[in-house]
N, C-alpha and C positions, 0 to 999 in steps of 0.2 A: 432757608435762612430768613427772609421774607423779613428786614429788620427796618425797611426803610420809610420814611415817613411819605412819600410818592412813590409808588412804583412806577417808574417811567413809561410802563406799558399801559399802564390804566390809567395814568394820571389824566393825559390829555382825552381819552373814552370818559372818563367820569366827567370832565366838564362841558359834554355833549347831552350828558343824563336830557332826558327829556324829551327828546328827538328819536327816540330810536325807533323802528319802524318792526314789526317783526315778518320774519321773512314766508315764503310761500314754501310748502312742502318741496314743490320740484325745484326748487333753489337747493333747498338740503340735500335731495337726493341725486342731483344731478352733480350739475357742476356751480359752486357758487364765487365763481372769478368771474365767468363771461367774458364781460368786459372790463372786468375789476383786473384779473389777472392781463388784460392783454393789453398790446401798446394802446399809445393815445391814439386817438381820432384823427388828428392832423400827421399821423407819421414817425412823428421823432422820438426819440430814445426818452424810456425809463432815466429817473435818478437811480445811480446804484441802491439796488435795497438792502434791506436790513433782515436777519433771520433769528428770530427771538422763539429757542426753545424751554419750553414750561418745565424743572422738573418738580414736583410738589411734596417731595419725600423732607421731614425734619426729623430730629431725634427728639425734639421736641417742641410742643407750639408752644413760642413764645407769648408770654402775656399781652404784647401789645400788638401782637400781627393779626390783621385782619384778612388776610390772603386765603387764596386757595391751596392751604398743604393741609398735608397728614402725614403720620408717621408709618410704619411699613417695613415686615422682613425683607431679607434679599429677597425672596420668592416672589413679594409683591414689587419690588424694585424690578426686576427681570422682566415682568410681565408688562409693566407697564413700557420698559425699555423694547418690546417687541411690537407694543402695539404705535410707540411714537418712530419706530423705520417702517410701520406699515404707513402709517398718515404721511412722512416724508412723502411715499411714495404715489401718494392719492395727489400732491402734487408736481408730480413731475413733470406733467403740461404745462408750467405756469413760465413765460419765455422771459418772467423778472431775472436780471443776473444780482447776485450776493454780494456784497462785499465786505460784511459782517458777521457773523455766527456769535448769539451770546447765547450762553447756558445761564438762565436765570431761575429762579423759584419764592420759598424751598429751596432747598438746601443741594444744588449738581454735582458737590464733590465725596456727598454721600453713594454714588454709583461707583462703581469699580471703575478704574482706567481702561479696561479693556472693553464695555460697553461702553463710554464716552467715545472711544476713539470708533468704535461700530456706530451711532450715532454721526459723528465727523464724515466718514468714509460713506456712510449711503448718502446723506445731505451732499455732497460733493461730487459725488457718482451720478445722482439721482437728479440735483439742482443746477442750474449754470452759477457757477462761480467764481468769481475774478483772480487773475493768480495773487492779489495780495490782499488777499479776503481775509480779515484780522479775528481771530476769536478769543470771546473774552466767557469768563470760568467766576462766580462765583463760589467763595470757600469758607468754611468753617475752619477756625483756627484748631481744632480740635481734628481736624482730619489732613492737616498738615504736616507733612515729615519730609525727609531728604528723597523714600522710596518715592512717595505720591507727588511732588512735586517734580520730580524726574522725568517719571508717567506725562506728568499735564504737559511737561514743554516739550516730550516727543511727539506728543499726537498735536503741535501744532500751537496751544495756549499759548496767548501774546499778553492778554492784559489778566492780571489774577486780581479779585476783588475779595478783599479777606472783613469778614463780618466782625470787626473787632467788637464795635457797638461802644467798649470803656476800657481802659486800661487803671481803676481802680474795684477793688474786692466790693466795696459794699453797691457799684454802679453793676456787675455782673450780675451780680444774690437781683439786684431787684428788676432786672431786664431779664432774668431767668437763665441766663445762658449757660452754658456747661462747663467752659473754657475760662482758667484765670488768668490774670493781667499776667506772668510769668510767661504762660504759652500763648497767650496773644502775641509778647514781642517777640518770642523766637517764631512764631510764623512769618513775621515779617521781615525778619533777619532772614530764616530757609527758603524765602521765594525770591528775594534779592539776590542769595548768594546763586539761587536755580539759572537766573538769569533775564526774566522773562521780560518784555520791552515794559510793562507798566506792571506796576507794583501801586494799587490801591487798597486804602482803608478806608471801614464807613465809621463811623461814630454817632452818638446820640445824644442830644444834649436838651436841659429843660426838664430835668428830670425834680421830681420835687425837692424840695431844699437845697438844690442847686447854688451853687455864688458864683458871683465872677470868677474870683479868685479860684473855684474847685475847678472853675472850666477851662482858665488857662493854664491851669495847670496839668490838665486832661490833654489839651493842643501842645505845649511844649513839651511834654514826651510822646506824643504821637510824631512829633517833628523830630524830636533825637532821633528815631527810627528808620530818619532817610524816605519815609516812600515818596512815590512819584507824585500820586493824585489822593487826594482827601476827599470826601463826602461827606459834610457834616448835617444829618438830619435833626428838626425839631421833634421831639417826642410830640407826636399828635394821641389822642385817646379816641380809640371807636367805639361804637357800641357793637354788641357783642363777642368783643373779647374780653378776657380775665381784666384787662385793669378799668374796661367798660364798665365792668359788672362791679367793680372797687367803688370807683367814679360813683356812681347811682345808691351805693348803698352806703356813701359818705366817708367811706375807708381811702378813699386816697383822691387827694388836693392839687391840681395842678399850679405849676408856678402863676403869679398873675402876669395880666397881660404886659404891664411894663417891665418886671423881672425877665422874662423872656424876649421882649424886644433888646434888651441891655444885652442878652445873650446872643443874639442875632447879630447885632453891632460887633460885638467884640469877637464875633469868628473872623467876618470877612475885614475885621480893621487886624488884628492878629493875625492870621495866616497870608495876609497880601503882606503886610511888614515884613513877614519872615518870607518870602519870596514862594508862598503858594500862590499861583494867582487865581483870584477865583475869576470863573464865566458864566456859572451858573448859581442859584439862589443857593443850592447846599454844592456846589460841585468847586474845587480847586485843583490844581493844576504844577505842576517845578515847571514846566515847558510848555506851550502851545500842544506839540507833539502827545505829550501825554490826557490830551483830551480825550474824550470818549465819543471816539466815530461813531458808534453804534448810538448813544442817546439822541446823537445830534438829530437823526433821521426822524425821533418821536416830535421834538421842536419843530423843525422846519414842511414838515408834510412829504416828507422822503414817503418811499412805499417802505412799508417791512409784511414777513408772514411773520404770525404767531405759531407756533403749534404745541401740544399739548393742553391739559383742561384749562381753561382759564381766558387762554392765550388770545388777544386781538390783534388784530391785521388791519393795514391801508391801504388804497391806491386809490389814483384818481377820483377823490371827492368821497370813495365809501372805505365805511369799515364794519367788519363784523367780527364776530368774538364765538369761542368756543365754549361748550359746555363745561361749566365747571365742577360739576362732581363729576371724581373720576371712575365711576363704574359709569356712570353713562357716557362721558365720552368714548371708550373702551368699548362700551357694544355698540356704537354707528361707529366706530373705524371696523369692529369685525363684521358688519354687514354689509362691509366698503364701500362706507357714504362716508364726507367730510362733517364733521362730528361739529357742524356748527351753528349754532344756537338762534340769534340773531343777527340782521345789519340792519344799516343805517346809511342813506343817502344825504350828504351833507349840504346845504344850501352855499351862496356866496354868504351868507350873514354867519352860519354859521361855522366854514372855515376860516370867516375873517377872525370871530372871536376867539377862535383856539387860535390862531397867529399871534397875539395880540396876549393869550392870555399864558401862551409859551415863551413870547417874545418878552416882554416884561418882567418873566424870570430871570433873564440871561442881562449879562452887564453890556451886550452888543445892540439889545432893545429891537423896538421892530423895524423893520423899511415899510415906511408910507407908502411908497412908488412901486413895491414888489407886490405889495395887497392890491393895489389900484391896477395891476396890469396883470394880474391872475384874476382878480376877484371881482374888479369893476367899483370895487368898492374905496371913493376920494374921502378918506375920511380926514384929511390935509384942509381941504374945501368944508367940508359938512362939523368938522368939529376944532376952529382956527384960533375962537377964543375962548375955548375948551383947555388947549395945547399951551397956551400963550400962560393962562393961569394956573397948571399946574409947573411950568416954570419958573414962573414966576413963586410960587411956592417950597420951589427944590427939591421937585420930585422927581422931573425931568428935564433932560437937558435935549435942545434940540440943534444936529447938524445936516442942513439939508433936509432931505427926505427920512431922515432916520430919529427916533426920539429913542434916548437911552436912558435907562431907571437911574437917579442916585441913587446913595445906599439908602436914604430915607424910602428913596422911591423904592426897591425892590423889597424892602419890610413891607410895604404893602400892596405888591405886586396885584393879587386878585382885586382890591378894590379900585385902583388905576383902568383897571380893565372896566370895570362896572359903571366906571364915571361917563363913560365914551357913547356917545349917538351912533349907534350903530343902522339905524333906521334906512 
């Protein structure tokens, strides 16, 4: 499905760009956790981790996804599904316990239910996992039915995340999707009635010619629909994807920069009215509860594994990342090496600025005092009338040790980050 304007697994990896270090053969061929995978130094307990499975199968690349998928018979479906419970099982040493499983990509609910839940059952068998280990299902509204939704909540599915992307004809035709606004809302009608604990939709918005008025009226029937959690992403444009290649050759216009901030405003002043609340920059919420345990863990420096092609992984200060085309990761998991690419040893400056620059997404902002006594890093001390003037501005608010974005502030989350003396 690949629809989102961050993938929360690479989001916070790409704002490391630049840092990366690349690894030593006998790291790849060995074992490349060490001490990555093992407790801390001083003794004490892992944060519960997170298990983010890659599957990269779509029906079709979307125009504006820049991810690692492609398309693929069952047969290629199958094989890939053999060789990600052979990787499960390359780490079965690793003594992190789970308390997460998300099926992300690409598109997961293009697999049959009966490998997903093989998938489930080695991860579980194979991994320490907590008894109230939540998993969450990316889905195509188009592979949504009564049978397949049945399926996902036997083998366990808590949270379904359905790609709606638009709920009008001419916003599908031009995000490519397959699925029209008719059977986008009966997805969301047949996974509520399934019963599943969270019931979310993504959407897209900033699409060119956009208006306010097309967009709330895109959110107030995304809200007739009842779901729990909302994700409203900004259309970003890459290069190298179809509407990259529009972009460049002058066929397609993106909204301007103030069109789009207007549209930014009116999500999170719209869907908090209507009682989604948001906590994160595109993320909202009916309840606390229907948050997303599993992202939480990419914000805050929780450990997660990745696996499949693509997939990066944390613990204690490193992360590294797997090969992303999938015939080469496929032949290092059949030569039963861990199929992974690069890492990267993170300094205090630079786990401070993904703190800070994940923090600043979120409408909870970051702790001063949590960086200073992880990281060593007083940035309370070193950046005081830094703080005091974007305050004074209304970008942030500050209580205690905590400074929290306005909404001006988190419209411009990345450059709040960039203003800061990190030195």
């Amino acid at each position: 499905m690949l629809r989102r304007r961050h993938h929360a697994q690479t989001q916070v990896a790409g704002e490391a760009e630049g840092r990366q270090e690349t690894h030593e053969d006998r790291w790849i061929g060995g074992d490349p956790a060490g001490s990555v995978h093992g407790r801390p130094q001083d003794g004490s307990q892992l944060t519960p981790a997170g298990l983010y499975l890659h599957v990269p199968f779509c029906a079709r690349i979307c125009p504006y996804c820049d991810f690692a998928v492609l398309t693929g018979d069952r047969e290629r479906r199958r094989t890939f599904v053999e060789h990600l419970l052979a990787e499960i099982d390359l780490h079965a040493d690793s003594p992190l316990e789970f308390d997460t499983i998300y099926f992300g990509g690409g598109t997961p609910s293009c697999l049959e239910p009966e490998d997903l839940a093989r998938i489930v059952h080695r991860a579980r068998t194979r991994l320490h996992t907590a008894a109230d280990t939540r998993i969450f299902l990316e889905a195509n509204p188009e592979d949504v039915s009564p049978e397949s939704v049945a399926a996902w909540r036997q083998l366990g599915v808590d949270t379904l995340s359905l790609g709606i992307q638009a709920l009008n004809r001419e916003g599908l035709k031009f995000l490519g999707r397959l699925h029209d606004p008719g059977s986008a809302e009966r997805s969301v009608t047949l996974s509520r009635e399934a019963g599943f604990r969270t019931v979310s939709m993504d959407l897209i918005y900033g699409l060119p010619g956009q208006s306010a008025a097309d967009w709330q009226d895109e959110l107030d029937r995304a809200l007739a629909l009842q779901p729990d959690h909302i994700s409203c992403y900004q259309l970003t444009i890459h290069r190298g994807t179809r509407f990259g290649v529009m972009e460049k050759r002058g066929t397609l216009t993106q909204l301007s920069p103030d069109a789009q901030g207007e549209l930014f405003h009116l999500t999170h002043r719209h869907l908090n009215a209507s009682g989604m609340q948001g906590y994160e920059v595109s993320q909202f919420a009916a309840t606390v509860k229907h948050r997303s345990r599993h992202n939480q863990k990419y914000w805050d420096h929780s450990p997660y594994l990745g696996l499949g092609p693509s997939a990066h992984s944390y613990s204690e200060g490193r992360r590294w990342w797997n090969f992303r085309n999938t015939s080469t990761w496929q032949e290092k998991i059949a030569a039963g090496v861990r199929p992974v690419e690069e890492m990267e040893t993170l300094d205090a400056q630079a786990l401070t600025l993904e703190a800070m620059m994940t923090g600043f997404r979120t409408y909870a902002g970051v702790d001063l005092e949590q960086i200073r006594r992880r990281w060593g890093m007083d940035l309370r001390a070193t950046n005081a009338d830094h703080i005091r003037r974007l305050a004074g501005e209304g970008l942030v608010t500050v209580h205690g040790d905590r400074l929290s974005p306005t909404r001006d502030g988190l419209a411009v989350a990345d450059s709040l980050v960039r203003s800061f003396d990190l030195s």
